[in-house]
Jmol script that loads the backbone (N, CA, C; Angstrom):
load data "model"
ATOM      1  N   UNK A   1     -11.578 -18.669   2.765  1.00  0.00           N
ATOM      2  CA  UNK A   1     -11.868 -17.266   2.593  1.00  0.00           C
ATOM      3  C   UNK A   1     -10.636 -16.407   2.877  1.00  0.00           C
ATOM      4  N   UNK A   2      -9.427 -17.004   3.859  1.00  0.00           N
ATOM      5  CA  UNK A   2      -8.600 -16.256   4.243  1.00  0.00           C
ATOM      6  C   UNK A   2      -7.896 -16.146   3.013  1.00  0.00           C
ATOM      7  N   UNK A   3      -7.447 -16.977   2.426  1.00  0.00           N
ATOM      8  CA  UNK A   3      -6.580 -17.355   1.318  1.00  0.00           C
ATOM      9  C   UNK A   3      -7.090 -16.573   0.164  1.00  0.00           C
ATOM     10  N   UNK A   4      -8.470 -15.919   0.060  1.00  0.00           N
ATOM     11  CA  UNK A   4      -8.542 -15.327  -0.951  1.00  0.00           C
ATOM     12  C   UNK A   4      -8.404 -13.933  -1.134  1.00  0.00           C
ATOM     13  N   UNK A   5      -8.404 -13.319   0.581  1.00  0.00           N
ATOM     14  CA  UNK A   5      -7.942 -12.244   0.534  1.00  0.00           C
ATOM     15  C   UNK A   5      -6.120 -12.018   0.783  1.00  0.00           C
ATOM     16  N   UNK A   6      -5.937 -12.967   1.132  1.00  0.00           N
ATOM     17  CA  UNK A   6      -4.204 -12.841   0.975  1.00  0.00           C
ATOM     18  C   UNK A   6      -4.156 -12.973  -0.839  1.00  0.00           C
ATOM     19  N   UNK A   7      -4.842 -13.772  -1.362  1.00  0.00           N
ATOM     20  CA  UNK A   7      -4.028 -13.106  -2.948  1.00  0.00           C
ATOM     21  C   UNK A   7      -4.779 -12.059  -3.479  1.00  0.00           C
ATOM     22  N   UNK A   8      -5.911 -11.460  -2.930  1.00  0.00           N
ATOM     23  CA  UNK A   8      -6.190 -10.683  -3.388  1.00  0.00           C
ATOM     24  C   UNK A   8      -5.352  -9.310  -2.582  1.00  0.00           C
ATOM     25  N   UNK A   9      -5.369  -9.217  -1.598  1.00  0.00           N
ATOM     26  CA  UNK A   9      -3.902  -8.189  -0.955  1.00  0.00           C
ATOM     27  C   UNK A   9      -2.859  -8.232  -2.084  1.00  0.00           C
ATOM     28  N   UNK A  10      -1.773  -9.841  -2.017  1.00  0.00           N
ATOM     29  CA  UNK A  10      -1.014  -9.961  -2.728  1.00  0.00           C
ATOM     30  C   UNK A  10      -1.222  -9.558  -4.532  1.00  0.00           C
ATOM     31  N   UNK A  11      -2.263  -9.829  -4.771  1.00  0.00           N
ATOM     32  CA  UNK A  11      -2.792  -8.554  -6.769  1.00  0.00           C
ATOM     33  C   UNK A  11      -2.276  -7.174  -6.175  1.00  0.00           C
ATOM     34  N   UNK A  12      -3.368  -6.859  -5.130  1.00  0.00           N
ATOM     35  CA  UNK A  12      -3.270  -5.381  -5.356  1.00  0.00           C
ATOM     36  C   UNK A  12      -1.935  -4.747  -4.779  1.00  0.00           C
ATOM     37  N   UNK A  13      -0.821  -5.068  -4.085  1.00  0.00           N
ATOM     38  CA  UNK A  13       0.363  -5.028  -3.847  1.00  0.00           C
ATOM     39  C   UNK A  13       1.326  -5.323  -5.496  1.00  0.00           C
ATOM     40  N   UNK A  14       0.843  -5.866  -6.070  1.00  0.00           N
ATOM     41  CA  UNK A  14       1.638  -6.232  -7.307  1.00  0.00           C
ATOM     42  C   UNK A  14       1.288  -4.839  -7.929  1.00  0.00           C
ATOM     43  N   UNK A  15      -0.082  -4.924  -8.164  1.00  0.00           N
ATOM     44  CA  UNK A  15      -0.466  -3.712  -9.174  1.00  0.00           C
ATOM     45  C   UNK A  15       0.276  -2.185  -8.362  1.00  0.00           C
ATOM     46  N   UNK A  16      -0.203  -2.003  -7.199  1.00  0.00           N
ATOM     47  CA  UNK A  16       0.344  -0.457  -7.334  1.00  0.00           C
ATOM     48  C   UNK A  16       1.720  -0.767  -6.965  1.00  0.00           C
ATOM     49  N   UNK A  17       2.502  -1.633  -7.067  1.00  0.00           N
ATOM     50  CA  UNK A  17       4.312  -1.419  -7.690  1.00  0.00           C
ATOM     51  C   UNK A  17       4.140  -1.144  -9.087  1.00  0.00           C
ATOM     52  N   UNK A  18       3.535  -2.166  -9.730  1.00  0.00           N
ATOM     53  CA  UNK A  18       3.846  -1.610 -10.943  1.00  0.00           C
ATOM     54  C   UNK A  18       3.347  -0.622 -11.559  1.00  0.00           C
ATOM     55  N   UNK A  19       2.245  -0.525 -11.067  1.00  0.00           N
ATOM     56  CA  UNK A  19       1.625   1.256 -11.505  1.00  0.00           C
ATOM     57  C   UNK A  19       2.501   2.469 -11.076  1.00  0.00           C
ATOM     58  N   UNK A  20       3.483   2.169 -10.300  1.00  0.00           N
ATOM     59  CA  UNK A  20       4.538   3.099  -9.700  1.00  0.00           C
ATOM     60  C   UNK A  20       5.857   3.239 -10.672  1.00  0.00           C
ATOM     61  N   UNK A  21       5.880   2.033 -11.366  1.00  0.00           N
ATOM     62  CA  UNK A  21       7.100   2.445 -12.414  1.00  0.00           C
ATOM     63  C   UNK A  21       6.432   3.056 -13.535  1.00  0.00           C
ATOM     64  N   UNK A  22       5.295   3.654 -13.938  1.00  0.00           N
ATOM     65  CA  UNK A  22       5.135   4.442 -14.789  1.00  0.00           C
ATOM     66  C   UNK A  22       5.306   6.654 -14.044  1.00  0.00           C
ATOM     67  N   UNK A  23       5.588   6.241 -12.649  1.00  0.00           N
ATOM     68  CA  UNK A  23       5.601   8.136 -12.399  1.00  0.00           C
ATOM     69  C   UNK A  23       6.677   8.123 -12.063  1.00  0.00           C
ATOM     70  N   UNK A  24       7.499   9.097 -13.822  1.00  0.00           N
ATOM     71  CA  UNK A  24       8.903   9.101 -13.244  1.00  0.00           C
ATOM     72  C   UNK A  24       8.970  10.607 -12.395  1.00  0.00           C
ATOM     73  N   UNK A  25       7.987  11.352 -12.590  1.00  0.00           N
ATOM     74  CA  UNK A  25       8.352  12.705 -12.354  1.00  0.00           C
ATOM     75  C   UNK A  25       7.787  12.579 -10.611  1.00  0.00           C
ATOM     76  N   UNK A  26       7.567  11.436  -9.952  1.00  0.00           N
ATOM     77  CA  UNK A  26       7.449  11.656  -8.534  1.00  0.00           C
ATOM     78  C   UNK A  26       9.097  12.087  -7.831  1.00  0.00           C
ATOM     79  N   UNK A  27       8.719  12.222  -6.758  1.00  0.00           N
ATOM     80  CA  UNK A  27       9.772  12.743  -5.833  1.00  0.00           C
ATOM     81  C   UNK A  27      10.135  11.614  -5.345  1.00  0.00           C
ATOM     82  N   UNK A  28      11.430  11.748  -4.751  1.00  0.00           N
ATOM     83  CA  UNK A  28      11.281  10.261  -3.688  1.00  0.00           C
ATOM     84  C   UNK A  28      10.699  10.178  -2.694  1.00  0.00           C
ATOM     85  N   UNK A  29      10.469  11.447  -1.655  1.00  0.00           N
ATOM     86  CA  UNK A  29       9.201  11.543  -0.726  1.00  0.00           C
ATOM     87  C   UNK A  29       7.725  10.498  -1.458  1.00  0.00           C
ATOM     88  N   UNK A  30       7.019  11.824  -2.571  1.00  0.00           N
ATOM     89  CA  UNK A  30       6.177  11.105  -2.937  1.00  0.00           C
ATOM     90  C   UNK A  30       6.319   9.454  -3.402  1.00  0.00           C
ATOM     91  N   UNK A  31       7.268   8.928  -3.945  1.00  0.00           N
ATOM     92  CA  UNK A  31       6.904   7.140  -4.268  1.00  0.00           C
ATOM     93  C   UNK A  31       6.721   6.824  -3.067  1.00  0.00           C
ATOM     94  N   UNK A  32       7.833   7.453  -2.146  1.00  0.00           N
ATOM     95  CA  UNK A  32       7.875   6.356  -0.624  1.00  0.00           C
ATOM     96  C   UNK A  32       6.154   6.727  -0.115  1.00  0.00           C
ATOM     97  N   UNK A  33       5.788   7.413   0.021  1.00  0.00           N
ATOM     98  CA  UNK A  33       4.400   7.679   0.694  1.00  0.00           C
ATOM     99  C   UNK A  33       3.403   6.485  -0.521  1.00  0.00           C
ATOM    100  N   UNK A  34       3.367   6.747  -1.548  1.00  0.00           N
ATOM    101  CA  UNK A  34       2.665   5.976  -2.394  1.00  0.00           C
ATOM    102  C   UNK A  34       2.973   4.248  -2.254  1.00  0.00           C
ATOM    103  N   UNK A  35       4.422   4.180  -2.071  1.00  0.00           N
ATOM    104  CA  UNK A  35       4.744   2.704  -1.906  1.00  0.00           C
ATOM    105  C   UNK A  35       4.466   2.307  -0.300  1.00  0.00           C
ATOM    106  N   UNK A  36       4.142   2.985   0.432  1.00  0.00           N
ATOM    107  CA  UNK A  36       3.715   3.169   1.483  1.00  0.00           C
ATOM    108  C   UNK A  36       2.435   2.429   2.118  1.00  0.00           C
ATOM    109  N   UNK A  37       1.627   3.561   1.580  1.00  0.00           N
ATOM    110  CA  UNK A  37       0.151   3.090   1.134  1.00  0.00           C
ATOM    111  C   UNK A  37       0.096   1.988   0.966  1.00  0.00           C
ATOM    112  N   UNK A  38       0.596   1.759  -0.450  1.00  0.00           N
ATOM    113  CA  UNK A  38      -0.249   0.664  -1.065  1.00  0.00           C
ATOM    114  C   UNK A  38       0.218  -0.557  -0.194  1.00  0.00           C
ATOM    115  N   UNK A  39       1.623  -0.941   0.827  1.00  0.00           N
ATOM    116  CA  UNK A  39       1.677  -2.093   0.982  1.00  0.00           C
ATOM    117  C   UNK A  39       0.889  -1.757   2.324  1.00  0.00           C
ATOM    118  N   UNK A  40       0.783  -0.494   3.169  1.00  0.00           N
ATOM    119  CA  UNK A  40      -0.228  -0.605   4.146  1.00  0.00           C
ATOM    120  C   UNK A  40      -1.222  -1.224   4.008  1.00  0.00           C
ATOM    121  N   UNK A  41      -2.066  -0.903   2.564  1.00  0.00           N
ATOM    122  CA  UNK A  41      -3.574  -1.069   2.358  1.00  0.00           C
ATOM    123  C   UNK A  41      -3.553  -2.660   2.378  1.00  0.00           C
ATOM    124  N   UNK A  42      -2.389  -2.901   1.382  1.00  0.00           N
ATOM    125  CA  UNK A  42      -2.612  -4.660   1.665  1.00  0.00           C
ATOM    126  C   UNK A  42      -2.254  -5.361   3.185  1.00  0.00           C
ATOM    127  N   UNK A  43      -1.669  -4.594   3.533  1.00  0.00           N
ATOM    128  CA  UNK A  43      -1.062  -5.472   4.838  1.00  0.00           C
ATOM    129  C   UNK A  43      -2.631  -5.135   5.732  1.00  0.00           C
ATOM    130  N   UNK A  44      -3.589  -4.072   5.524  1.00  0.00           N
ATOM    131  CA  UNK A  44      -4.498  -3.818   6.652  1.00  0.00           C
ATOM    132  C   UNK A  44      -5.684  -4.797   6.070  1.00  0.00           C
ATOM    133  N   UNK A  45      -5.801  -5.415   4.261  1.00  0.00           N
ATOM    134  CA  UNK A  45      -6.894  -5.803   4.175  1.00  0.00           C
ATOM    135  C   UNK A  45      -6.231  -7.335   4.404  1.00  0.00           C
ATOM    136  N   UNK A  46      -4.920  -8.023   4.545  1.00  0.00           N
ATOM    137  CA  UNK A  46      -4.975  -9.130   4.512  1.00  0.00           C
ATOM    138  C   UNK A  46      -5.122  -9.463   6.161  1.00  0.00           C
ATOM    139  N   UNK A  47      -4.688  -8.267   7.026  1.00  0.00           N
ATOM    140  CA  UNK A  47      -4.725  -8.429   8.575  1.00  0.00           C
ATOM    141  C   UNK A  47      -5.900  -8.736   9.261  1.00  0.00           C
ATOM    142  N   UNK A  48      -7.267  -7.227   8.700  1.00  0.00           N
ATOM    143  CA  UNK A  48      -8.423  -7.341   9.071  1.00  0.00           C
ATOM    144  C   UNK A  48      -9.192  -7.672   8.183  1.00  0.00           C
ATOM    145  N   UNK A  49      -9.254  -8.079   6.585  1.00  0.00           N
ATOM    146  CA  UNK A  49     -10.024  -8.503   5.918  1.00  0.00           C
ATOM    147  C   UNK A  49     -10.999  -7.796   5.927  1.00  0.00           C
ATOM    148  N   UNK A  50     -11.040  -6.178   6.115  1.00  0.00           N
ATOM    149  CA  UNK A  50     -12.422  -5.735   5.599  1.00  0.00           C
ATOM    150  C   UNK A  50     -11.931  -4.296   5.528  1.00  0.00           C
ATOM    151  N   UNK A  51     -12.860  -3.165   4.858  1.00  0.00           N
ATOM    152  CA  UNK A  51     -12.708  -2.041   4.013  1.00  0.00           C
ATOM    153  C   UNK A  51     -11.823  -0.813   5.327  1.00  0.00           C
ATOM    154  N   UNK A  52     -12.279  -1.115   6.523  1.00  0.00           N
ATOM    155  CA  UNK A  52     -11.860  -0.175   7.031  1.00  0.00           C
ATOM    156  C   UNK A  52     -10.258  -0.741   7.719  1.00  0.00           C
ATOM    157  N   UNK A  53      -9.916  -1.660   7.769  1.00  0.00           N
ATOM    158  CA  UNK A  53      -8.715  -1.895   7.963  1.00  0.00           C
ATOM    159  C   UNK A  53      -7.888  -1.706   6.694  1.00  0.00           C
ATOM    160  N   UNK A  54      -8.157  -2.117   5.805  1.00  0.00           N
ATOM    161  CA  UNK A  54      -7.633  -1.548   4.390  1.00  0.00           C
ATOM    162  C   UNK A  54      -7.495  -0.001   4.334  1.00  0.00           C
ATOM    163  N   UNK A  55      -8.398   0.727   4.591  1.00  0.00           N
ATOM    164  CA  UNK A  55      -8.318   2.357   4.425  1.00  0.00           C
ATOM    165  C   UNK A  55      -7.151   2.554   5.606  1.00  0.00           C
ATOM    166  N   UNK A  56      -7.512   1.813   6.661  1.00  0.00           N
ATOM    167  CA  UNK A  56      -6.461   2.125   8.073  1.00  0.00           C
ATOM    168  C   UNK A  56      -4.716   2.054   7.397  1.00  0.00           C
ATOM    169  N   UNK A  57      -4.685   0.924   6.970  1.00  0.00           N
ATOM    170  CA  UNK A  57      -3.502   0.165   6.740  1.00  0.00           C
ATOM    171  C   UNK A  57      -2.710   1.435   5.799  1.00  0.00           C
ATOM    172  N   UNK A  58      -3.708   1.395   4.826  1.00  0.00           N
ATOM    173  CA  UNK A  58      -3.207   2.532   3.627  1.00  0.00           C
ATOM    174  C   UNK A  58      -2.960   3.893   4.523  1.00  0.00           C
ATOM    175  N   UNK A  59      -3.276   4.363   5.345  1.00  0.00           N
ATOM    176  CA  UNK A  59      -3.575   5.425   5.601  1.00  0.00           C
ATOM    177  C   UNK A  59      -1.829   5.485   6.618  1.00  0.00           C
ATOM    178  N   UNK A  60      -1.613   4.560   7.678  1.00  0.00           N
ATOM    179  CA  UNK A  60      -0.857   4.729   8.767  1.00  0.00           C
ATOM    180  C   UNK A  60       0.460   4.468   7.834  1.00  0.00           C
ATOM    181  N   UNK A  61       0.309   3.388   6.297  1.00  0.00           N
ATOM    182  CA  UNK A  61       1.476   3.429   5.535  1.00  0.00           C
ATOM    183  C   UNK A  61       2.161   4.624   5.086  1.00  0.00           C
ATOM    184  N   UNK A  62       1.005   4.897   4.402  1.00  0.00           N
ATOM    185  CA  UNK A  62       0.909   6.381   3.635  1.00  0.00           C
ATOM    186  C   UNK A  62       2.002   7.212   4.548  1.00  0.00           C
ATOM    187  N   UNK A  63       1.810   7.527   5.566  1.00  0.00           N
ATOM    188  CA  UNK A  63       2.472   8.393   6.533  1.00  0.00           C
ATOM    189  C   UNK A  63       3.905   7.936   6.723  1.00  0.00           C
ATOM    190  N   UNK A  64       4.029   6.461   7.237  1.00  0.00           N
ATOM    191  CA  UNK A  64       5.148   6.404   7.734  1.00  0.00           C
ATOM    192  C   UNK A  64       5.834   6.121   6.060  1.00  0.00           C
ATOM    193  N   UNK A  65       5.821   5.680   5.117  1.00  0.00           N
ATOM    194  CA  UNK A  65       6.207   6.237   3.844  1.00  0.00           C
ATOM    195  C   UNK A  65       6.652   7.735   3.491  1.00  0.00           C
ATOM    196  N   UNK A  66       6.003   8.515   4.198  1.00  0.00           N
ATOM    197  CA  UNK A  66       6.347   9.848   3.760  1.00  0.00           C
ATOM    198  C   UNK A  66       7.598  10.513   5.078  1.00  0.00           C
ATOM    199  N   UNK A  67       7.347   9.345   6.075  1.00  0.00           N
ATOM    200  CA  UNK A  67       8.367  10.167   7.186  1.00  0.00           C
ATOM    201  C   UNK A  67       9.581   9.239   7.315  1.00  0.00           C
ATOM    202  N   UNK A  68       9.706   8.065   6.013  1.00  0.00           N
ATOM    203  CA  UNK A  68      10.983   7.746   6.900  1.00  0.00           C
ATOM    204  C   UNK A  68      12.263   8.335   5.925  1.00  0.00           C
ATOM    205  N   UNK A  69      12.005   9.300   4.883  1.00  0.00           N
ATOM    206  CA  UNK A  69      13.020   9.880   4.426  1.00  0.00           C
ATOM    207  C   UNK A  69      13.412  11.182   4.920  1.00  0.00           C
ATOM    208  N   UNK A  70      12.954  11.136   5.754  1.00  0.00           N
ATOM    209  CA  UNK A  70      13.220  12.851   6.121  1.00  0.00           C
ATOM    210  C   UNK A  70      14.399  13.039   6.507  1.00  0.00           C
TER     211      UNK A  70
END
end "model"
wireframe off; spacefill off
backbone 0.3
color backbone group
């Protein structure tokens, strides 16, 4: 069961990179917060394997994505 949420983390880490090379008109703030996220969300659903560590993960990424260019 573990193994299926590590490739399923590892999909959805693939997908929002590549859904990220289609917004050229982001900022670099905004990708970093977005590239942020998304590897939070995977790193929180492959850590805790369930919805609210995923929202966590995405959420604490999200942020430090948006603060380490400042």
């Amino acid at each position: 069961m573990k193994t299926f949420h590590r490739i399923g983390a590892l999909a959805t880490l693939v997908a929002v990179v590549a859904s990220l090379s289609a917004c050229d008109g982001m900022t670099r703030r905004q990708r970093d917060t977005a590239i942020g996220a998304g590897v939070g969300g995977a790193a929180g659903a492959a850590i805790g394997g369930n919805a609210l560590s995923t929202l966590g993960g995405a959420a604490v990424g999200g942020v430090i994505g948006n603060q380490v260019g400042k």
